[in-house]
Every structure is written in C-alpha cells, then in structure tokens.
Backbone as ProteinMPNN parsed JSONL, in Angstrom:
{"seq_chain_A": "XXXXXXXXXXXXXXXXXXXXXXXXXXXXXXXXXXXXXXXXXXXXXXXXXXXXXXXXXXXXXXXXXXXXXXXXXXXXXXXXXXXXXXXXXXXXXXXXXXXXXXXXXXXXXXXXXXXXXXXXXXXXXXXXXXXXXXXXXXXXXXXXXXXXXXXXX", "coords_chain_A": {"N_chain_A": [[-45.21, -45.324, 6.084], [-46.199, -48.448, 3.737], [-48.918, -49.25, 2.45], [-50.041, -52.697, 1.971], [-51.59, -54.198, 1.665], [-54.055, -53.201, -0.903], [-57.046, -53.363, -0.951], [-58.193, -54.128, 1.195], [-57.39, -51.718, 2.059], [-58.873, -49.794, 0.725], [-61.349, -50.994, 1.249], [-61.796, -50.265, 4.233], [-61.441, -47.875, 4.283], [-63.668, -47.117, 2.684], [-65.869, -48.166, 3.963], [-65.789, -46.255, 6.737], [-66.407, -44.021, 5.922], [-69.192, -44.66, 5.003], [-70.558, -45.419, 7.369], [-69.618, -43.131, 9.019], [-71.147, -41.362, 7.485], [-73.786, -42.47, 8.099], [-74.076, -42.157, 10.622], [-73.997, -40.169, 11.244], [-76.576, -38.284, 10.086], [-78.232, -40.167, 11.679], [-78.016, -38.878, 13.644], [-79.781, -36.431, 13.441], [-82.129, -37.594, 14.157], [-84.645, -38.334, 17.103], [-82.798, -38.794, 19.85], [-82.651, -40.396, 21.873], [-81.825, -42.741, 25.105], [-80.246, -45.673, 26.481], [-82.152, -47.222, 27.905], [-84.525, -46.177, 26.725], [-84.829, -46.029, 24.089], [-84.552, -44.182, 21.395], [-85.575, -43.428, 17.914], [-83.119, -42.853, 16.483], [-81.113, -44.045, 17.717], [-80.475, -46.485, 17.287], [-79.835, -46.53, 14.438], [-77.234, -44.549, 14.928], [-75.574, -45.905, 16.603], [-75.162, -48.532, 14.764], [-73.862, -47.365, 12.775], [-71.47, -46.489, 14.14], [-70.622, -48.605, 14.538], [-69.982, -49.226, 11.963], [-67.843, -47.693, 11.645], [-66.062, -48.48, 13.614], [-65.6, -50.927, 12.57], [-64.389, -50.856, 10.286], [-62.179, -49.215, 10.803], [-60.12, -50.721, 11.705], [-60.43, -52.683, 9.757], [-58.751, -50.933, 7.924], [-56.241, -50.106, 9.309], [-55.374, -52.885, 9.461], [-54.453, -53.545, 6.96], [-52.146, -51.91, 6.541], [-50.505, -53.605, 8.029], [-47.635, -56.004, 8.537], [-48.279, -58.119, 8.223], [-50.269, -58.409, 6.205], [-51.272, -59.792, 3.336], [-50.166, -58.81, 0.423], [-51.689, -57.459, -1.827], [-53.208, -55.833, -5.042], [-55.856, -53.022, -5.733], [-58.055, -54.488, -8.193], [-58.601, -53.36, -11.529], [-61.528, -51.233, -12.129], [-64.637, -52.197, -13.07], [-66.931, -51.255, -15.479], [-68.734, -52.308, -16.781], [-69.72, -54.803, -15.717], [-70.658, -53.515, -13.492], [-72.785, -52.048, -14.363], [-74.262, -53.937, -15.694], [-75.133, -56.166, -13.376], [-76.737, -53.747, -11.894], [-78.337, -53.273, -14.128], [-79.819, -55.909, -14.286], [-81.492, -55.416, -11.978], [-82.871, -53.477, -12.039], [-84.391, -54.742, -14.509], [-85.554, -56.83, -13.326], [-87.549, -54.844, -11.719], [-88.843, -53.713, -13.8], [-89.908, -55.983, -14.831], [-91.71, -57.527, -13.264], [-94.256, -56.385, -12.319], [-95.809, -56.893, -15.076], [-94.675, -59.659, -15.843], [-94.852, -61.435, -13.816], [-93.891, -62.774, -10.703], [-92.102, -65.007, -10.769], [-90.79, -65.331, -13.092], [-89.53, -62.388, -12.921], [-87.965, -62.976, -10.726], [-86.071, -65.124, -12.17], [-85.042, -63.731, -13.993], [-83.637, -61.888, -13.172], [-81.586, -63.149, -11.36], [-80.649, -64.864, -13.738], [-79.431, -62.676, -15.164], [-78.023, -60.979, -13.604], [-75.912, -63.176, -12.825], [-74.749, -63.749, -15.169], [-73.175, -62.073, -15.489], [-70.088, -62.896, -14.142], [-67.264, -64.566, -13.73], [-67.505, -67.44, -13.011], [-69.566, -67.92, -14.271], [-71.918, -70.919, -14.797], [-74.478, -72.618, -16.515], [-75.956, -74.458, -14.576], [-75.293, -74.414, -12.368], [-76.696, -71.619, -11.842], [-78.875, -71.941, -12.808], [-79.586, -73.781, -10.549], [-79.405, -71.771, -8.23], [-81.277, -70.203, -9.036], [-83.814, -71.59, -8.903], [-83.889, -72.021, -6.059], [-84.051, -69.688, -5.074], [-85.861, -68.759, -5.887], [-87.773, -70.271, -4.718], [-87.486, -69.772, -2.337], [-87.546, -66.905, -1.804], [-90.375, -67.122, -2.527], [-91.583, -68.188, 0.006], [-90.893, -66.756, 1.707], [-91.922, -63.95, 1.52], [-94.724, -64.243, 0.519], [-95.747, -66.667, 0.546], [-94.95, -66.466, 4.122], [-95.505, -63.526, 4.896], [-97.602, -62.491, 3.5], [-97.391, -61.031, 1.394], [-99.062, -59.439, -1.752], [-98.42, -59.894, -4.722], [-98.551, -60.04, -8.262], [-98.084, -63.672, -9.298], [-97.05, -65.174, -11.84], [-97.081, -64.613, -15.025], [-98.762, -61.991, -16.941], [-100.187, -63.312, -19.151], [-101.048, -65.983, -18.156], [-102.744, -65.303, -16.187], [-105.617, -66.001, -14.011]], "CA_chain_A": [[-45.879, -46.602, 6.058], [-46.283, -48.591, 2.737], [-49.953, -49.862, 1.988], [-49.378, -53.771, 1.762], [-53.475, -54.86, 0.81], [-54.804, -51.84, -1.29], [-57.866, -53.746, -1.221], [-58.359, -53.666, 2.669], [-57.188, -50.108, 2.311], [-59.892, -49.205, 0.062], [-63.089, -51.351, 1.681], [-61.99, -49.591, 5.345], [-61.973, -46.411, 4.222], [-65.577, -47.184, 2.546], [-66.913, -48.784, 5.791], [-65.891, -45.871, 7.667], [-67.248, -42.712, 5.179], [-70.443, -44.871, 5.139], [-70.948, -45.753, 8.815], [-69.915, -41.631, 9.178], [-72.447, -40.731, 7.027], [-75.191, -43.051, 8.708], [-74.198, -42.001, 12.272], [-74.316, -38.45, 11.27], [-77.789, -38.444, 9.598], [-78.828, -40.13, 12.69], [-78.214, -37.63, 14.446], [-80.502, -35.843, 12.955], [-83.361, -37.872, 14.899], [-84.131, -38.233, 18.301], [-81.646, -40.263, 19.484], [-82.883, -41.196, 23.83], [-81.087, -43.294, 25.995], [-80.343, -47.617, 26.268], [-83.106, -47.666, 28.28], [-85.502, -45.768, 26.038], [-84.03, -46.144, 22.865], [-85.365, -43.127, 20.199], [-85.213, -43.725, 16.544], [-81.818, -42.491, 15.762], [-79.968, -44.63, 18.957], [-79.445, -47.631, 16.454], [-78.81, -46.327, 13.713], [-76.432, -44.21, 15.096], [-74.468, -46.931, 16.685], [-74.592, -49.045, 13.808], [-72.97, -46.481, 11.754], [-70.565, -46.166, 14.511], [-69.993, -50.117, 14.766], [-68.643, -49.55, 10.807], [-66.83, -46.929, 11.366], [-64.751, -49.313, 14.099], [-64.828, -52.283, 11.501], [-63.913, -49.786, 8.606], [-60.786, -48.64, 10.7], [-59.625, -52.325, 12.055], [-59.785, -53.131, 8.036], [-57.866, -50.223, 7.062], [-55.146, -50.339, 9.804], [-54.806, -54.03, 9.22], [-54.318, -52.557, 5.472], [-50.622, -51.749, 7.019], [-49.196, -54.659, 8.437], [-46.866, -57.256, 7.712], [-48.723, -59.944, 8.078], [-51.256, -58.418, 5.399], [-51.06, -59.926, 2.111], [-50.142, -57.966, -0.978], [-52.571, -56.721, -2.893], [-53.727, -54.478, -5.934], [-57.299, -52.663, -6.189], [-57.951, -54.75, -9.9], [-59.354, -52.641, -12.719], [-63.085, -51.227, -11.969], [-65.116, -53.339, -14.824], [-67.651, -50.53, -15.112], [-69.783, -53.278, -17.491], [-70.303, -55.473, -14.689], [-71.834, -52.846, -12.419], [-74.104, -51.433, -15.261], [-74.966, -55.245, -16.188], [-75.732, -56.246, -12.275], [-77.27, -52.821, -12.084], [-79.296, -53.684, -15.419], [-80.609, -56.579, -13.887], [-82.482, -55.172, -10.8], [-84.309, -52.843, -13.173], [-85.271, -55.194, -15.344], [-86.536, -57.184, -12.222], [-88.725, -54.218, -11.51], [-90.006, -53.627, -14.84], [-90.842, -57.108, -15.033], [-92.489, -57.957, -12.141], [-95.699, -55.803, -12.662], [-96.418, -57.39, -15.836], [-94.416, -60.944, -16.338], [-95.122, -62.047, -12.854], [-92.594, -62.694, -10.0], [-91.524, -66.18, -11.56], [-90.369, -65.04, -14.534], [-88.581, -61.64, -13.183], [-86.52, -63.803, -10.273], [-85.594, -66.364, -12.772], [-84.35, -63.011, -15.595], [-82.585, -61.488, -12.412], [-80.629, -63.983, -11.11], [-79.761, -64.652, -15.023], [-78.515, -61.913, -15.932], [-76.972, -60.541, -12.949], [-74.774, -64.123, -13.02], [-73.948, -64.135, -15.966], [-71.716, -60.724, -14.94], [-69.801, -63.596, -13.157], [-66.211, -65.184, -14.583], [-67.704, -68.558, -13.268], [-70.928, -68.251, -14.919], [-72.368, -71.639, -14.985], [-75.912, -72.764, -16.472], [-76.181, -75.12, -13.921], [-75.472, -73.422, -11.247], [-77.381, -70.545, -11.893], [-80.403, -72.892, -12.529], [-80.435, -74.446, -9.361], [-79.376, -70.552, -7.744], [-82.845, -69.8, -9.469], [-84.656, -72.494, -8.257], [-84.092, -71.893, -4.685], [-84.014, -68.028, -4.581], [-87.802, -68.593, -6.078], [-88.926, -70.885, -3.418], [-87.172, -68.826, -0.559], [-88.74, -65.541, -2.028], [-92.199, -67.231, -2.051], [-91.979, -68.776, 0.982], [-90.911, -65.619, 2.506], [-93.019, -63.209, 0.692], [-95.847, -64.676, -0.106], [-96.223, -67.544, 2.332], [-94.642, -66.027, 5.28], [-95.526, -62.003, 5.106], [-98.58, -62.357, 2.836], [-97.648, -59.723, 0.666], [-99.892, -60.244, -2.717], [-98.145, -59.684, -6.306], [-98.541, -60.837, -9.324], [-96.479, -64.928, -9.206], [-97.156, -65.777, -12.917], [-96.877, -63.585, -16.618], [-100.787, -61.386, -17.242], [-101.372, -64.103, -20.113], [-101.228, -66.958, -17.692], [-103.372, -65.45, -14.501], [-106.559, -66.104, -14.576]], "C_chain_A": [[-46.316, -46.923, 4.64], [-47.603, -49.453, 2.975], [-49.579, -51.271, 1.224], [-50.868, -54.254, 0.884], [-54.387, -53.135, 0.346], [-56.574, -52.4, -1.28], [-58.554, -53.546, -0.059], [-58.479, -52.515, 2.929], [-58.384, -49.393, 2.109], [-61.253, -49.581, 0.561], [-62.981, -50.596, 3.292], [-62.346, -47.989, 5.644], [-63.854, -46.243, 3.494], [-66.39, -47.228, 3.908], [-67.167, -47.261, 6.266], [-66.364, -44.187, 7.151], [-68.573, -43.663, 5.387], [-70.972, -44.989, 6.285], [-70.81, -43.982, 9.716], [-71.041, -41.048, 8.906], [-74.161, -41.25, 7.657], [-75.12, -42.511, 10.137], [-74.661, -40.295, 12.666], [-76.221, -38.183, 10.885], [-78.643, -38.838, 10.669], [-78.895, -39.705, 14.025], [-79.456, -36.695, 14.761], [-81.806, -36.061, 13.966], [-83.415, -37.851, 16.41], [-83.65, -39.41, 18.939], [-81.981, -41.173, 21.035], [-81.522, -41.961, 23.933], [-81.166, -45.067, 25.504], [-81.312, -48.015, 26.386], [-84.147, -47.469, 27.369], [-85.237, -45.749, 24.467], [-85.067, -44.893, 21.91], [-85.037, -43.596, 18.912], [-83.966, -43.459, 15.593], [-80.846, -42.985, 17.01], [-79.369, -45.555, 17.816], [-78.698, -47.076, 15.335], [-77.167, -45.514, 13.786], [-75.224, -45.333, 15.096], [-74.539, -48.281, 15.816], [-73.741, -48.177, 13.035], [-71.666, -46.299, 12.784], [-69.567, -47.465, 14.838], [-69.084, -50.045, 13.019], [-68.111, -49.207, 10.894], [-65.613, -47.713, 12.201], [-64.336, -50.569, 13.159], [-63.875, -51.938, 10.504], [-62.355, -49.753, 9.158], [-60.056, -50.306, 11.583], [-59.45, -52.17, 10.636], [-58.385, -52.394, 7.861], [-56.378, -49.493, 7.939], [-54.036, -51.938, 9.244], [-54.182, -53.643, 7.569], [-52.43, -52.675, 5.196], [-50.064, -52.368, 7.239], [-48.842, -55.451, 7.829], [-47.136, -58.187, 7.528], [-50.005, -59.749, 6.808], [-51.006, -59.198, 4.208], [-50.994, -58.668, 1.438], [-51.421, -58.322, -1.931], [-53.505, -56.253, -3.161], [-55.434, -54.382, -6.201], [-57.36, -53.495, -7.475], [-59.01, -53.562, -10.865], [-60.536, -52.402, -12.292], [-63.531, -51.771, -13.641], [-66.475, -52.289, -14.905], [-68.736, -51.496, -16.297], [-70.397, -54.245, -16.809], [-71.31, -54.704, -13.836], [-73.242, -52.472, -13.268], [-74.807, -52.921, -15.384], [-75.739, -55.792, -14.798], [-77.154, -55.063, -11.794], [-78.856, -52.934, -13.034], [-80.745, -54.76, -14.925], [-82.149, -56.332, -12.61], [-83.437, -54.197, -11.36], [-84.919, -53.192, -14.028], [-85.965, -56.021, -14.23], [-87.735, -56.23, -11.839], [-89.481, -53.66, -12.433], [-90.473, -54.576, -15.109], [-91.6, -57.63, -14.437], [-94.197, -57.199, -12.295], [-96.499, -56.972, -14.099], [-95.879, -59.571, -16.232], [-94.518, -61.753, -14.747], [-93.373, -62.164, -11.807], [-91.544, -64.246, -10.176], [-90.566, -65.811, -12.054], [-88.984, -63.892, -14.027], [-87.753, -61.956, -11.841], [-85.463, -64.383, -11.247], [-84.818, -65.175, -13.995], [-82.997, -62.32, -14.222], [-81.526, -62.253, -12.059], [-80.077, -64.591, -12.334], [-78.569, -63.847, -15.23], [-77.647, -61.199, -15.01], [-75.727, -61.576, -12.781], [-74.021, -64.128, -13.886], [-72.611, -62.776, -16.087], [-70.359, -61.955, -14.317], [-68.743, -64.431, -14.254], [-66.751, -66.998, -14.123], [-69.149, -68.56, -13.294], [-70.883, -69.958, -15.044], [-74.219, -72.016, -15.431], [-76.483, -73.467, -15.43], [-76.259, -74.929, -12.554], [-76.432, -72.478, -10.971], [-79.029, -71.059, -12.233], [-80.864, -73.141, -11.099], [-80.023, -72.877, -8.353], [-80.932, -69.835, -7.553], [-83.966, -70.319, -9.147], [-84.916, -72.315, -6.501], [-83.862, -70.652, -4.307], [-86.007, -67.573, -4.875], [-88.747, -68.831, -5.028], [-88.36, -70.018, -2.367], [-88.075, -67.657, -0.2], [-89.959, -66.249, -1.808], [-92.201, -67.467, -0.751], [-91.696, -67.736, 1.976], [-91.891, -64.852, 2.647], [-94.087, -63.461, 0.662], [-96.481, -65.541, 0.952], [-96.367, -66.848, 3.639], [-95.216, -64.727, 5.477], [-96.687, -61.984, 4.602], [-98.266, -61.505, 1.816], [-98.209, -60.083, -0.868], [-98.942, -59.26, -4.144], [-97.819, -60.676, -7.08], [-97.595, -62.593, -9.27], [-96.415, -64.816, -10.808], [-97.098, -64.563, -13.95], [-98.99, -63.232, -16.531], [-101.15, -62.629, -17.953], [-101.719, -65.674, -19.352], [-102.519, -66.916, -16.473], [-104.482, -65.323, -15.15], [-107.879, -64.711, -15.161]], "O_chain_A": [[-46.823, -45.968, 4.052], [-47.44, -50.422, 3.717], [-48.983, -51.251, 0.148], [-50.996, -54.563, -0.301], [-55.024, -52.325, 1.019], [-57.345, -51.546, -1.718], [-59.541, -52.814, -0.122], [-59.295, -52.043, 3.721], [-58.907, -48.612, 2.903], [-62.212, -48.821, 0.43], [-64.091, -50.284, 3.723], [-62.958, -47.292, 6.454], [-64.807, -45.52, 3.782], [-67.188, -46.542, 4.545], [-68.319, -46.828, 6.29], [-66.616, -43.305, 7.972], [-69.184, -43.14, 6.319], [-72.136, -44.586, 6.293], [-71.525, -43.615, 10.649], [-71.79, -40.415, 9.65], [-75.24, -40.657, 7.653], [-76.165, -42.448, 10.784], [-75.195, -39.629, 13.553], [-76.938, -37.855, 11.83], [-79.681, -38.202, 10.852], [-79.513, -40.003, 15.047], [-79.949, -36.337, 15.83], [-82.422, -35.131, 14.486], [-82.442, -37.435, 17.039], [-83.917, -40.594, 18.732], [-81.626, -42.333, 21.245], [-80.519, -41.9, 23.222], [-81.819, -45.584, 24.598], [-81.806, -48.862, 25.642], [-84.8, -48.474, 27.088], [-86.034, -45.005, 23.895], [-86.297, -44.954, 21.923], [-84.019, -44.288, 18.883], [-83.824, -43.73, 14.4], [-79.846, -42.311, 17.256], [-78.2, -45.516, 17.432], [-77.479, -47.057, 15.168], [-76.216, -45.734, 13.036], [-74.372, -45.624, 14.256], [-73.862, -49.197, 16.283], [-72.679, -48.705, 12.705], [-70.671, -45.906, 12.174], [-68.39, -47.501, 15.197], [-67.99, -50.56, 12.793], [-67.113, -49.757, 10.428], [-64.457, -47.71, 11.777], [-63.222, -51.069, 13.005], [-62.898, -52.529, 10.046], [-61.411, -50.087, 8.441], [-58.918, -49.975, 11.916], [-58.447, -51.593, 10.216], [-57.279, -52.915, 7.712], [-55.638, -48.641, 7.448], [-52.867, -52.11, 8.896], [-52.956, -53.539, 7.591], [-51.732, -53.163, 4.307], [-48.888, -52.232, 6.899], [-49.335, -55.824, 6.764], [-46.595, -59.084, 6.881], [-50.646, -60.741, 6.46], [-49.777, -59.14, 4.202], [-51.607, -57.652, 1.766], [-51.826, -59.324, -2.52], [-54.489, -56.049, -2.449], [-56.141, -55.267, -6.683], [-56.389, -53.12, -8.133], [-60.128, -53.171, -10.53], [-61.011, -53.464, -11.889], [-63.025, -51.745, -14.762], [-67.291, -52.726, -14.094], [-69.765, -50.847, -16.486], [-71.52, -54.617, -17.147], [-72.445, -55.072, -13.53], [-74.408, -52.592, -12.893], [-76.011, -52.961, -15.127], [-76.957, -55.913, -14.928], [-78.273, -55.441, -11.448], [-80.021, -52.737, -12.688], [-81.961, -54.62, -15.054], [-83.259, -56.854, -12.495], [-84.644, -54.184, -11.119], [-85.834, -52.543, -14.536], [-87.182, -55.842, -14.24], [-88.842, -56.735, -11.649], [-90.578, -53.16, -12.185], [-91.555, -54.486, -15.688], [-92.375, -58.363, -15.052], [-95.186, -57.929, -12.356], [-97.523, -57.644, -13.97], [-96.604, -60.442, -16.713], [-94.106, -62.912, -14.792], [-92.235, -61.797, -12.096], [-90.417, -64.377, -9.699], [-89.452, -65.918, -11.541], [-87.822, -64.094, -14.38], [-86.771, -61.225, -11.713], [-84.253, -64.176, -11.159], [-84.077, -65.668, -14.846], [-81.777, -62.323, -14.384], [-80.437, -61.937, -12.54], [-78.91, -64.949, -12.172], [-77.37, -64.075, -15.389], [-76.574, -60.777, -15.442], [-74.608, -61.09, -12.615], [-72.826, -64.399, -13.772], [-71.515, -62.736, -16.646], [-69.425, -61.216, -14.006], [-69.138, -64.869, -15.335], [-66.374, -67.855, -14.922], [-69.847, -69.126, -12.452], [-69.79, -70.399, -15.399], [-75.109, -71.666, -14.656], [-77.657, -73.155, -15.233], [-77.16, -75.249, -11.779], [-77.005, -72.498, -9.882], [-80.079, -70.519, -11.885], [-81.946, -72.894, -10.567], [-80.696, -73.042, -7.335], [-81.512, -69.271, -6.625], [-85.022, -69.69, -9.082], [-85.981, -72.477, -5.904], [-83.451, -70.467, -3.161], [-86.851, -66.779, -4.46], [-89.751, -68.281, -4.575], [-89.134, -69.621, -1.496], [-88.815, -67.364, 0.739], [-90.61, -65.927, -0.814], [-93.048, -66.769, -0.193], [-92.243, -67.82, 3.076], [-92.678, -64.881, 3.593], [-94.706, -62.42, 0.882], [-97.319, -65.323, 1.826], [-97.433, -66.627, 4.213], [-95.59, -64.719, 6.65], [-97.322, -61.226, 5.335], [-99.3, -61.206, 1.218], [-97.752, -61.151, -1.276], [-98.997, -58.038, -4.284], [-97.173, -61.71, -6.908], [-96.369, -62.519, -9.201], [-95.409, -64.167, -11.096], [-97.07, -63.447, -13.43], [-99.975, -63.906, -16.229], [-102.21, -63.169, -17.637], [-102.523, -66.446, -19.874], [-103.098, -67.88, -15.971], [-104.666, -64.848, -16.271], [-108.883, -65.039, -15.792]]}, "name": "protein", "num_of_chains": 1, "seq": "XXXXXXXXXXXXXXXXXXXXXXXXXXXXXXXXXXXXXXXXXXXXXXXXXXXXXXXXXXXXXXXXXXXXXXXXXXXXXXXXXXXXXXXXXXXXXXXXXXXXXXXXXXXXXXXXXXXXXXXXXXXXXXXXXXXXXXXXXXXXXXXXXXXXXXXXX"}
C-alpha cells in the first residue's frame, strides 16, 4: 500500500499515540461504571474516541480518493516564535496587565503567520480582549491585574 496524504498519515498516527497515552494514564484512576462514572471513565473514553478518529484519519491516509500530499518542511522558527509568545504572555501579565499581554500575544504569535496582516490581527486583538474579559473577568470573576503597574491605581 502506497501512502497517498502523508499529512493524514502523520496527524492519525498522532491522534492515536495521544488518545493511547490519555486512555492509558486513565487507567491509572478509578475508572466506575456509566452509571457512576469515576474520574478516569471520561478520560479514558476520550482518549479512546482519538484513538478511533486517529485511525479513520490514518486509514483514509490510503485511499484513492485521498489527495496527494507531502508532510512540508518542519519551520522549527515558527514553533519557537508561537512558543515565544505564550511566555511572553505570562511574563507579562503579572506586571504589564492583561491588556497589554493579550494584545503582545496575539502579535507576535501572528505574525508567525504567511498572511500576517496588521489589520487583521488588530481587530483578532480587539475581540480576543473583550471575549477574555468578558469571560474571565466578567463571567468567572477571576481578579488579575487588566492594565500596566504604572497605570493602576
């Protein structure tokens, strides 16, 4: 059998090592019945729902009706740069407020992005702020910093 979508190939076999590894682990806990459910029932059978998505992908992988094609190049500057971003989100957030380190995250993890746009990524920023507050903050209460130390009162 000749691998027609290496791309399929490669995200089914992910699915289904990760949905292994979660089903196994929840093992670990106690797992009860439908009725009684224990703390390791779901996760189990989520990990066992990827492992059936994982291998659907990576059969379909095989057939003729798949499209062609190639894994492309890993860009190992993108992951470090996406990567980059969520740690500068959490070093900034303590001190520049949660304004400031949405509005540097969603920067700089976009601009990893072949259709970087400013405009886009403005109004991306604009409504990932209000969602987060209105989640966060509004909705859950949870209290940190919104604004930069030299602004709060």
């Amino acid at each position: 059998m000749k691998i027609r979508n290496q791309r399929d190939f490669g995200a089914g076999i992910m699915y289904m090592v990760i949905g292994l590894f979660f089903a196994i682990v929840a093992r670990q806990y106690q797992y009860g019945t439908a009725a009684k459910m224990g703390p390791g029932y779901f996760p189990f059978w989520l990990g066992m729902l990827m492992v059936a998505i994982g291998l659907l992908v990576f059969v379909r992988s095989f057939g003729a009706k798949a499209t062609i094609e190639a894994i492309p190049k890993f860009r190992w500057l993108i992951i470090a740069q996406i990567t980059g971003a969520v740690i500068l989100y959490g070093l900034l957030l303590p001190k520049m407020g949660f304004l400031v380190a949405v509005v540097v995250l969603v920067f700089v993890s976009a601009s990893a992005s072949k259709e970087f746009t400013w405009k886009g990524t403005t109004i991306n920023a604009a409504f990932l702020v209000i969602f987060t507050y209105s989640v966060f903050v509004v909705g859950l209460k949870l209290q940190f910093p919104l604004l930069p130390f030299f602004l709060q009162q």
